[in-house]
N, C-alpha and C positions, 0 to 999 in steps of 0.2 A: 652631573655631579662631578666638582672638582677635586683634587686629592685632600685637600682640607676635610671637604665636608664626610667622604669617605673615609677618611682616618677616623674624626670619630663619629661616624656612624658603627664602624667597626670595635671600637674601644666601647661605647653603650653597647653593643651587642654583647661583648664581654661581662661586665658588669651585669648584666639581666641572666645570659644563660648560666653566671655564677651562680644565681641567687633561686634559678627554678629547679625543677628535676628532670633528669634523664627519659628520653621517649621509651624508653626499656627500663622497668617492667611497667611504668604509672599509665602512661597511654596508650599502651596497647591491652592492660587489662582493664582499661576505662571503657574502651571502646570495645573488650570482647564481653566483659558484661551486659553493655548495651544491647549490643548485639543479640546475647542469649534471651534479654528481657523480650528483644523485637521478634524473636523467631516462638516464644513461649506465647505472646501475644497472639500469634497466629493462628496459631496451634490450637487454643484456647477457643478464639471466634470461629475456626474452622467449624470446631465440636460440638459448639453450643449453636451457633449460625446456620450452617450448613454450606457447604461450598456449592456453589449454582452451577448447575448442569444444562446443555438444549438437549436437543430429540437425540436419542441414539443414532449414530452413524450409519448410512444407508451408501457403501461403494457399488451401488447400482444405479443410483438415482442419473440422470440427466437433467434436473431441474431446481439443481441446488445452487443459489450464488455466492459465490464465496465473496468474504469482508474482511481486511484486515484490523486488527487489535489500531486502536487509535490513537497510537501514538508511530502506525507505519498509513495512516492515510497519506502524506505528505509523499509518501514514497509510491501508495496506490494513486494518488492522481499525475505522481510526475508517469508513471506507467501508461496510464492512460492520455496524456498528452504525446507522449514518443511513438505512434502510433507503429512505423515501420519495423517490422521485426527484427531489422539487422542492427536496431537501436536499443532494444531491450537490454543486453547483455549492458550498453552502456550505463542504461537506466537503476538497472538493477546490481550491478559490483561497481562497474567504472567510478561513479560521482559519489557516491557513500564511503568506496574506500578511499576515492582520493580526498576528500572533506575528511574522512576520520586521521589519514596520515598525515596532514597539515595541522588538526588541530593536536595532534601528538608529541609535533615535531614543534608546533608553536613556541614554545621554554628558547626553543636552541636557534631561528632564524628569526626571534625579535628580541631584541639586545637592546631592545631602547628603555632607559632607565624612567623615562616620563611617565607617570602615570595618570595624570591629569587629563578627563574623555575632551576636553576643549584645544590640548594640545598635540592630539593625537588625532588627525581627523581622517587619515585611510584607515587607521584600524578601525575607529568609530561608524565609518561607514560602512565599511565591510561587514562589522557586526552585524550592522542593525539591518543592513539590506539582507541580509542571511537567516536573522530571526523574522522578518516580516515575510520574507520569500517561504519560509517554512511555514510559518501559522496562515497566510495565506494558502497556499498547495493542501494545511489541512484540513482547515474551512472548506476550500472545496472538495476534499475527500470523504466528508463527514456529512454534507449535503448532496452530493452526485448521484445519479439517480442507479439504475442496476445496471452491473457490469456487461449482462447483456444485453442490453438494448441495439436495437440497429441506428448507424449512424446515417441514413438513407431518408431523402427526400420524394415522398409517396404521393398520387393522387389522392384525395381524400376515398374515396371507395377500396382503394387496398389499404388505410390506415387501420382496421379490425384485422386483417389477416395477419399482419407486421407484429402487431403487441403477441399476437396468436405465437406464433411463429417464435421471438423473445421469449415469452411466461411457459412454452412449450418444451426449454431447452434445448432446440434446432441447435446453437450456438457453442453446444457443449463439443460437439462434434465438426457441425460444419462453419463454413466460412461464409460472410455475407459481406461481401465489399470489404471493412478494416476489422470488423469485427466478426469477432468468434476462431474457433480453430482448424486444422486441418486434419483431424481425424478423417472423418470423413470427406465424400465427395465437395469441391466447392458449389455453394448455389446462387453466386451473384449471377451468372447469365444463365441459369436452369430451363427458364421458360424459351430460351432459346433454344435448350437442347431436347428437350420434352414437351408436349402437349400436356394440356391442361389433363386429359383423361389418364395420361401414362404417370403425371405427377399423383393423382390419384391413388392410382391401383399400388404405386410405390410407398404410398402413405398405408394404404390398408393392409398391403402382405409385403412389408420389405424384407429386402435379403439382408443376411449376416447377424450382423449383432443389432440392427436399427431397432428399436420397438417398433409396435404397431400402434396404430392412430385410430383402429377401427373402432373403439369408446367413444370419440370425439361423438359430440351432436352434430348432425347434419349441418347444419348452418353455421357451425365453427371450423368444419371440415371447409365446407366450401369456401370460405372465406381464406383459409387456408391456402387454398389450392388456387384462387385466384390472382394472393398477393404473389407466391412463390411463379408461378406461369406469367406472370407481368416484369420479373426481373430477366432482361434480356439488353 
């Protein structure tokens, strides 16, 4: 834009904010009526609807997976791709605030007058790689299977113990190679450190705060006890 066209672009802006009204009081009691219509709307389907509830909260359970609201799948799969823990913190503040304080700051370190998307082709790119990197991340957050799952390659004879082990909540506590946590003892090399019987007897009366196992059916127990005695 050269000073020409700037001069009157500036003299039409004149002329137009001559002829409308002041942001104060027209649009802001434009938009705060709005607003009362939108929140009275709510209110309304709330009462007549009903607002949807799940199961009552159980801070006991061990076998509960947790899911993010989905519009943070995008952030639960980049989570699950950062696997190392000294990457989380990145995962989770790093790249969200840095992305939120560029698109903040956007107004003040892009001066470029063009607004035409053909003439602009880093900004266009950067966009669009940024919106496909997102809906991708949560396409796959919104398909991904449970958070617990082991990421472990199993003879096919410990593949029942494995799911066992996952839908069991093992994971809630302990650690299995990248997944699950560190409350508890780790059990990626367990069957190294325990015999199949001692895995066992730790399953049916364990110490601390572990549950016991000893409900399981026989044959989900052992299935149990064989996947977990094989990791070594």
């Amino acid at each position: 834009m050269n000073s020409r066209e700037k001069e009157a672009y500036l003299r039409e802006y004149e002329v137009l904010k001559k002829k409308g009204k002041p942001f104060f009081p027209y649009a802001v009691a434009k938009d705060s009526v709005m607003a009362l219509i939108v929140a009275l709307v709510i209110v309304v389907m709330s009462l007549v609807l009903g607002a949807e509830q799940g199961p009552k909260a159980d801070p006991t359970t061990t076998s509960y997976v947790p899911r993010p609201e989905w519009y943070f799948f995008f952030l639960f799969e980049l989570l699950r791709v950062l696997k190392p823990p000294e990457l989380v913190p990145l995962a989770t503040v790093g790249i969200p605030t840095l992305c939120m304080v560029l698109l903040l700051l956007l107004p003040f370190y892009d001066r470029n007058a063009e607004r035409r998307p053909e003439r602009r082709p880093v900004a266009m790119t950067a966009g669009i790689l940024t919106i496909v990197s997102m809906a991708f991340l949560t396409y796959l957050g919104a398909t991904a299977g449970s958070p617990t799952s082991i990421d472990l390659e199993v003879a096919p004879e410990f593949k029942a113990g494995k799911e066992l082990v996952a839908n069991q909540g093992c994971l809630g506590c302990h650690k299995i190679g990248e997944n699950g946590n560190e409350i508890g003892p780790e059990l990626t090399e367990i069957g190294a450190k325990l015999p199949a019987e001692g895995i066992r007897r730790t399953l049916i009366n364990p110490s601390g705060i572990m549950p016991q196992y000893d409900q399981l059916p026989e044959d989900d127990l052992d299935e149990l006890v064989k996947f977990l005695a094989s990791l070594q």
